[in-house]
C-alpha positions as semicolon CSV with decimal commas, in nm:
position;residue;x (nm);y (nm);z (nm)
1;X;3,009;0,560;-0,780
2;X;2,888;0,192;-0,641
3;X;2,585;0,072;-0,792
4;X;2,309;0,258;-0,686
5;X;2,087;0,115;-0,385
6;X;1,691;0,119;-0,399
7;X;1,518;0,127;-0,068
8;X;1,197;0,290;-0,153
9;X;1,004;-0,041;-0,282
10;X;0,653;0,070;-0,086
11;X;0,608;0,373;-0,382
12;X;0,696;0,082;-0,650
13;X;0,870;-0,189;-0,680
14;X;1,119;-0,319;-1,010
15;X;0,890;-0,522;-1,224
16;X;1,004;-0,872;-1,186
17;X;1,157;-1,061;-1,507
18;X;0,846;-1,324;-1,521
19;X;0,580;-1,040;-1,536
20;X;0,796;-0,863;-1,827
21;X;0,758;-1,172;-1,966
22;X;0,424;-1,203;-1,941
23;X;0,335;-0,870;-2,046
24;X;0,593;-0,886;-2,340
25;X;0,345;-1,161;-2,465
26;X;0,042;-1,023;-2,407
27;X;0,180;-0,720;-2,659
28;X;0,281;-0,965;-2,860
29;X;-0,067;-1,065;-3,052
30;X;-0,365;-0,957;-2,904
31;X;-0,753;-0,805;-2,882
32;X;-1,021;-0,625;-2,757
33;X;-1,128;-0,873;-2,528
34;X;-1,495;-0,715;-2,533
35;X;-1,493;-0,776;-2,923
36;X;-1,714;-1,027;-3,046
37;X;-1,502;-1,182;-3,334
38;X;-1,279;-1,487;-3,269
39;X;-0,956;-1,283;-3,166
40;X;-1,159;-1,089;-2,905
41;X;-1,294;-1,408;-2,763
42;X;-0,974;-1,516;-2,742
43;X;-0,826;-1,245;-2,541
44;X;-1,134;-1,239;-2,368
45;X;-1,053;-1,606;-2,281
46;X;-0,678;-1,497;-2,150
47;X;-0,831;-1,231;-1,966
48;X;-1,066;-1,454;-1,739
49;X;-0,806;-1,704;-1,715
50;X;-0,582;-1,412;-1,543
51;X;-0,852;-1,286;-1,316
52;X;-0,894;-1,655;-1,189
53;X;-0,531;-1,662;-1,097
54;X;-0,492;-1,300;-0,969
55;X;-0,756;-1,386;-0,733
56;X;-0,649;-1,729;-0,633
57;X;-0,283;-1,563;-0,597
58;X;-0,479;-1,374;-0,340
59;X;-0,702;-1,631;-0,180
60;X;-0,963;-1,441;-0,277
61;X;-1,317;-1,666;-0,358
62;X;-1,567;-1,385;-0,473
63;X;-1,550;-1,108;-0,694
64;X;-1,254;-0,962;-0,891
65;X;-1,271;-0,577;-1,072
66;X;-0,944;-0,522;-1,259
67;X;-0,875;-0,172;-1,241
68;X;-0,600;0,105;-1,350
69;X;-0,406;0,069;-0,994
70;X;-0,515;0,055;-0,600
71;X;-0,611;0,412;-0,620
72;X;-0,896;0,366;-0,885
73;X;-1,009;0,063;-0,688
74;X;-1,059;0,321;-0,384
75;X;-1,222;0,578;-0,556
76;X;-1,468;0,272;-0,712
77;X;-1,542;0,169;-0,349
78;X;-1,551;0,479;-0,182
79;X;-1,765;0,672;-0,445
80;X;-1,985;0,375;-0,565
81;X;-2,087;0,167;-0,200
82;X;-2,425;0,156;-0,139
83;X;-2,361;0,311;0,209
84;X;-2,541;0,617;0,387
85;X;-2,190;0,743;0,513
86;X;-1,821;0,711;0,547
87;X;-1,537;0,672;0,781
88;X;-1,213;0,677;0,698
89;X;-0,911;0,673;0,960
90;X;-0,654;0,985;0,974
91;X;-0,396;0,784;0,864
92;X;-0,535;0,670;0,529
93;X;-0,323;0,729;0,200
94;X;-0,336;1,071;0,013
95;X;-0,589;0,887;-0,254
96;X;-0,874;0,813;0,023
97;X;-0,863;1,186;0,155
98;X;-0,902;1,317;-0,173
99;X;-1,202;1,085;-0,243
100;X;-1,357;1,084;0,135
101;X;-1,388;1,480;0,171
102;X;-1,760;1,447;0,330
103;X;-1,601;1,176;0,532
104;X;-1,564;1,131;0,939
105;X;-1,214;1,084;1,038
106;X;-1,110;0,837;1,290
107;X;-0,848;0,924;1,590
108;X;-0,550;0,719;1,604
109;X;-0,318;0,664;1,911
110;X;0,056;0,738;1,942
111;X;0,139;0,418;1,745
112;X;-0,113;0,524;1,438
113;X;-0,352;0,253;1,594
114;X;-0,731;0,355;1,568
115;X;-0,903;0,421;1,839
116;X;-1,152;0,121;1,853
117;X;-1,365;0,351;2,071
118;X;-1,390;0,627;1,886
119;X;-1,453;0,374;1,580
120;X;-1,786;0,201;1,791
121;X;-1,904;0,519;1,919
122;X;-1,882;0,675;1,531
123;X;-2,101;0,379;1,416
124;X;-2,346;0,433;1,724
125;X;-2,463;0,690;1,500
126;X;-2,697;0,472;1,279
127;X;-2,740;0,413;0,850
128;X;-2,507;0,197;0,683
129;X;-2,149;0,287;0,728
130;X;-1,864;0,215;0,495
131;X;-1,540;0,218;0,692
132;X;-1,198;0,239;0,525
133;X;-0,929;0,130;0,664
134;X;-0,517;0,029;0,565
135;X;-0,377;-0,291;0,614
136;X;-0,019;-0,129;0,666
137;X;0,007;0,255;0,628
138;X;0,269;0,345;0,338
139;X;0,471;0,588;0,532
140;X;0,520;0,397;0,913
141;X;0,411;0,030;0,791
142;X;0,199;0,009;1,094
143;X;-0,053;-0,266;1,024
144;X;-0,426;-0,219;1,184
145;X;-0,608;-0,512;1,351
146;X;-0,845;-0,596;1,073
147;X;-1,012;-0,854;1,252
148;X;-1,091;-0,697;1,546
149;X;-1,203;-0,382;1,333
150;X;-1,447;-0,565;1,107
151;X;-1,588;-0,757;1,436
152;X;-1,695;-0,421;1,520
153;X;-1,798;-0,287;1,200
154;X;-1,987;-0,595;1,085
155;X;-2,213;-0,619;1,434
156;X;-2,298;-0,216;1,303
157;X;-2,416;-0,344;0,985
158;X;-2,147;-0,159;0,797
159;X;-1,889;-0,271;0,508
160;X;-1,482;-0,267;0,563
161;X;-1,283;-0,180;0,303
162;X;-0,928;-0,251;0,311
163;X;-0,636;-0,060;0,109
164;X;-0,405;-0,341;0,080
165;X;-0,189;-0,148;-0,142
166;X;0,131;-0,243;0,057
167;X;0,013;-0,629;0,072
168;X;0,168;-0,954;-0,047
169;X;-0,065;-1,190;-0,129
170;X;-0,197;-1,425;0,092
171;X;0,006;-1,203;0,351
172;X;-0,297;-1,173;0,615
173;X;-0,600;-1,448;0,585
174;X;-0,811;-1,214;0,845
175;X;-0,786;-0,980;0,513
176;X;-0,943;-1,232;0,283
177;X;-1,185;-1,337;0,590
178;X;-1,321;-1,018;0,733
179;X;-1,335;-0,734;0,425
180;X;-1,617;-0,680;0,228
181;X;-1,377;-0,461;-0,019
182;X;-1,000;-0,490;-0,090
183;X;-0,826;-0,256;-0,296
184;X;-0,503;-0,413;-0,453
185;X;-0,178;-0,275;-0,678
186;X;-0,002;-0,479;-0,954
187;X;0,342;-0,244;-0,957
188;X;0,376;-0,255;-0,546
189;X;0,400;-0,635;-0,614
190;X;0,646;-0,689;-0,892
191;X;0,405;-0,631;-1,215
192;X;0,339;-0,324;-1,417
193;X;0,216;-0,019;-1,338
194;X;-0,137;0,077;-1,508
195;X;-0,322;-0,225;-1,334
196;X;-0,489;-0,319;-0,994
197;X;-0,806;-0,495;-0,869
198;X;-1,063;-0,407;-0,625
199;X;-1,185;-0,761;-0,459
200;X;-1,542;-0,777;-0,383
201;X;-1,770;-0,987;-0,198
202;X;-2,103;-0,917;-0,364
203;X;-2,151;-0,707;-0,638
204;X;-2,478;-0,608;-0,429
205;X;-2,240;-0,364;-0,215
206;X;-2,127;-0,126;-0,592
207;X;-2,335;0,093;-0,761
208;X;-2,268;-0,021;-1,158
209;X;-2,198;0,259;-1,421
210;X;-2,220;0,080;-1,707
211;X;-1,889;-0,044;-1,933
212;X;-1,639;-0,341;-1,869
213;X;-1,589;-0,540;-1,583
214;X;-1,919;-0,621;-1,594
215;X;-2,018;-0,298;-1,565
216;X;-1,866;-0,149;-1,258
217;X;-1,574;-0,011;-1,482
218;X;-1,542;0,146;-1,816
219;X;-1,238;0,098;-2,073
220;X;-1,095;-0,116;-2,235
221;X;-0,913;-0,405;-2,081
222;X;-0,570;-0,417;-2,033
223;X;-0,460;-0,752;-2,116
224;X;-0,104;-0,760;-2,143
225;X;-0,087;-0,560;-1,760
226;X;-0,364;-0,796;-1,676
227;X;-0,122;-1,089;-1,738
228;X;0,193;-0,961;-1,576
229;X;0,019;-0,881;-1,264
230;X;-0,087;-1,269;-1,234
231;X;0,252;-1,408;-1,320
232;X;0,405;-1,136;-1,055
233;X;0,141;-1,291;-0,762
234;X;0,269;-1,610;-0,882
235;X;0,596;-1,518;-0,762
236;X;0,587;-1,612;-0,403
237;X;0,776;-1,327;-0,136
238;X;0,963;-1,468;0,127
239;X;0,872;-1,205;0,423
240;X;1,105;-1,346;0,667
241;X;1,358;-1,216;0,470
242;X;1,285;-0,831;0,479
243;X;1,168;-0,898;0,849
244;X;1,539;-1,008;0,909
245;X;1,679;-0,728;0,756
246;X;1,442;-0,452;0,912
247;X;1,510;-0,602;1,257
248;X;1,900;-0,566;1,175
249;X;1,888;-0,198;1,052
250;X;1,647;-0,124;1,349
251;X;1,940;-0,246;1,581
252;X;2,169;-0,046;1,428
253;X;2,055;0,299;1,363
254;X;1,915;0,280;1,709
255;X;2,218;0,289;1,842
256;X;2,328;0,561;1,670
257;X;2,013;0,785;1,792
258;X;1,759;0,643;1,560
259;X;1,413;0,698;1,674
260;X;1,173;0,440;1,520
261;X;0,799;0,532;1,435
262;X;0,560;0,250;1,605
263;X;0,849;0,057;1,718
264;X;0,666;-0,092;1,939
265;X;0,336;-0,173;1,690
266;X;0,302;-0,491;1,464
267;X;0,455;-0,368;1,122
268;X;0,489;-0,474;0,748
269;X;0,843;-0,630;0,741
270;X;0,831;-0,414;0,428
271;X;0,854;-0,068;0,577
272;X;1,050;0,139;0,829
273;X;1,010;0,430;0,934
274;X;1,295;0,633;1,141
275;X;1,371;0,984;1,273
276;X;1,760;1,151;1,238
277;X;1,714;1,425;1,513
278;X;1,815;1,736;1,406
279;X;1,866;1,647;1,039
280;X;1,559;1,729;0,810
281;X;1,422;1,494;0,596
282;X;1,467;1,722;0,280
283;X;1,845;1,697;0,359
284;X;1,837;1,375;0,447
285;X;1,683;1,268;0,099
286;X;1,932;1,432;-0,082
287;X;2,270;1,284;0,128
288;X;2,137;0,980;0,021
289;X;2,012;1,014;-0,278
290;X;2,370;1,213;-0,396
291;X;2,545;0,855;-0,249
292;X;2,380;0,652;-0,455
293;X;2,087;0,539;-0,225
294;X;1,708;0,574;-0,289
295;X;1,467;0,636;-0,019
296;X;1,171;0,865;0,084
297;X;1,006;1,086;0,333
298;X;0,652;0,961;0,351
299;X;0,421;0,809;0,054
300;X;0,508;0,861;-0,303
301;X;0,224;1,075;-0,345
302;X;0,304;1,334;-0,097
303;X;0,669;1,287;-0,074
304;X;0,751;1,585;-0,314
305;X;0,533;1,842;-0,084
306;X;0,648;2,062;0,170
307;X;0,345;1,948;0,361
308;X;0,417;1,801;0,687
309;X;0,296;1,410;0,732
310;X;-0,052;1,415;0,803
311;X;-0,004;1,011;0,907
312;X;0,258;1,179;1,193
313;X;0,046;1,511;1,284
314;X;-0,214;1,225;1,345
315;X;-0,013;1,055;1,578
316;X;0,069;1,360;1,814
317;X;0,401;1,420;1,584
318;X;0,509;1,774;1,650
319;X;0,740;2,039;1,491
320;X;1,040;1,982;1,418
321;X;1,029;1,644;1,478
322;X;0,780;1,530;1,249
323;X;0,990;1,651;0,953
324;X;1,314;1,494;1,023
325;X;1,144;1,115;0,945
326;X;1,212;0,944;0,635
327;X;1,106;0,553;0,486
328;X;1,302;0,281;0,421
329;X;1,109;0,001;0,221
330;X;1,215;-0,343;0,144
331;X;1,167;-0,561;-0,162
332;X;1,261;-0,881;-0,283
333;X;1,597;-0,779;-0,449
334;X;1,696;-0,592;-0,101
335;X;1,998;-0,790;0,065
336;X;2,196;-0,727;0,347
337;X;2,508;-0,530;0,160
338;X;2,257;-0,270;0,093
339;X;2,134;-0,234;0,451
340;X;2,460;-0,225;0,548
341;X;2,575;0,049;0,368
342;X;2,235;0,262;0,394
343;X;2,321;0,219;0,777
344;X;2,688;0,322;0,740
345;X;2,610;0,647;0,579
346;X;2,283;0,677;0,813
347;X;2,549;0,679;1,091
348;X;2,788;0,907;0,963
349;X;2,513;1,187;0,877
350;X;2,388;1,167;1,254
351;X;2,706;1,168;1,394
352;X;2,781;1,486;1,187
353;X;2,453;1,665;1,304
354;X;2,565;1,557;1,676
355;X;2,928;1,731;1,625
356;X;2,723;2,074;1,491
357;X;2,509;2,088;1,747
358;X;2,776;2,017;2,020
């Protein structure tokens, strides 16, 4: 069998070789950084030294709360803003739904756009509002207009937060302008897994519970994650590249009866999205998957369910349709050979289903 082909970057990404590094000697000698002796202060000293660059990585000149991974950053932010309510869009990842259950839920359009009305109208109803938001959803890549959105939010009084899971840094400067809250991932990025950040603006906006971080998260510090997540950011991602190679599978699958999700919506170069009709996803996954090639039908964290997509029912996605989509996802390592043959066998499957049903 050829060397097997990994298109599912957007649920993780390979670890690249200068964060292995990094972590490698982080393991190899060090602390508690919250201990008071000479070797804590040292790896105490490490560990600030990291968050400076993490956050500079990012553009980022406020706050930094290193966390386990984007989806303890939400939960901090969505459990522990001093807000009176909630919104969240239907389209957010699995982790905001499970920690927004009291939540209002924001229409989308047919492109998994939200509404902007619905959004002004739902903060017409008074109190401070936290309003979550992605800046690409994991399963279609469709990227909301976060400057537009916190325009509207701000002028309410409320407090965007933006899962920027699916990010690069310094990928989107309206980002870095415009949210009060950014939740951020180490392994979607090329570092470990384990580790994450949650930017903030002003401390003023969390409820503290006491701990590390200065006291808006408990546990101790993972140093050697810490430091191959800042030598991964360091890394700089060329995004024309995937963009090139999106746009080229796009072209081709098309014309073999592809149907693209959002096609016609600004996108993360990152992430495709693309419907086989008549040809599950389930069977899809495992063509593929039995050739050698890795890919997925929706997030990572829902992707083993039988559950249709709730980011597709959202969008006016209806039976059978809905679960014949699968993702494609880009990373750095992702060249054109690859495309090529994901294509080639993306081809041959459709033209198979086309024969049956003829």
């Amino acid at each position: 069998m050829p060397d097997r082909i990994y298109l599912d970057h957007a649920a993780t990404t390979p670890m690249l070789p200068e964060a292995i590094a990094a972590v490698q000697a982080g393991m190899m000698g060090w602390a508690n950084p919250s201990s008071p002796h000479a070797d804590g202060r040292a790896a105490r000293a490490q560990l600030e030294a990291a968050r400076a660059r993490i956050a500079a990585a990012y553009g980022w000149a406020h706050e930094l709360v290193l966390t386990g991974g984007a989806s303890e950053s939400l939960h901090i932010a969505l459990t522990r803003s001093v807000v009176d309510r909630r919104l969240i869009t239907a389209v957010e990842h699995d982790a905001v739904l499970r920690y927004s259950e009291d939540a209002g839920v924001l229409p989308v359009d047919a492109q998994g756009i939200v509404r902007l009305d619905a959004l002004a109208a739902a903060l017409a109803g008074g109190g401070r509002t936290l309003v979550c938001i992605q800046w690409a959803n994991s399963e279609t890549g469709v990227r909301q207009r976060v400057e537009v959105i916190a325009e509207i939010v701000h002028d309410a009084g409320g407090v965007l937060l933006v899962d920027a899971a699916q990010m690069p840094a310094r990928a989107d400067a309206a980002v870095l302008r415009h949210a009060d809250l950014v939740a951020v991932s180490a392994h979607k990025r090329g570092g470990p897994p384990g580790v994450g950040g949650l930017l903030v603006r002003d401390f003023a906006l969390l409820l503290p519970t006491g701990g590390q971080e200065k006291g808006y998260r408990p546990g101790t510090e993972n140093l050697p994650g810490v430091l191959g997540y800042a030598a991964a950011l360091e890394v700089a991602e060329d995004m024309a590249v995937p963009a090139s190679l999106r746009r080229h599978l796009d072209a081709r699958i098309t014309a073999a009866g592809a149907e693209i999700v959002a096609a016609d919506t600004p996108r993360s170069p990152l992430i495709g999205a693309y419907r086989m009709p008549g040809v599950s996803a389930a069977a899809q996954l495992i063509r593929f998957d039995l050739a050698g090639i890795a890919v997925s039908a929706g997030s990572a964290c829902s992707s083993g369910s039988m559950r249709p997509s709730h980011v597709l029912t959202a969008m006016g996605w209806q039976e059978p349709e809905l679960r014949e989509v699968i993702r494609v996802s880009f990373g750095r390592t992702t060249n054109e050979a690859e495309v090529e043959r994901f294509a080639d066998l993306w081809c041959t499957i459709a033209a198979e289903a086309r024969a049956r049903a003829a």
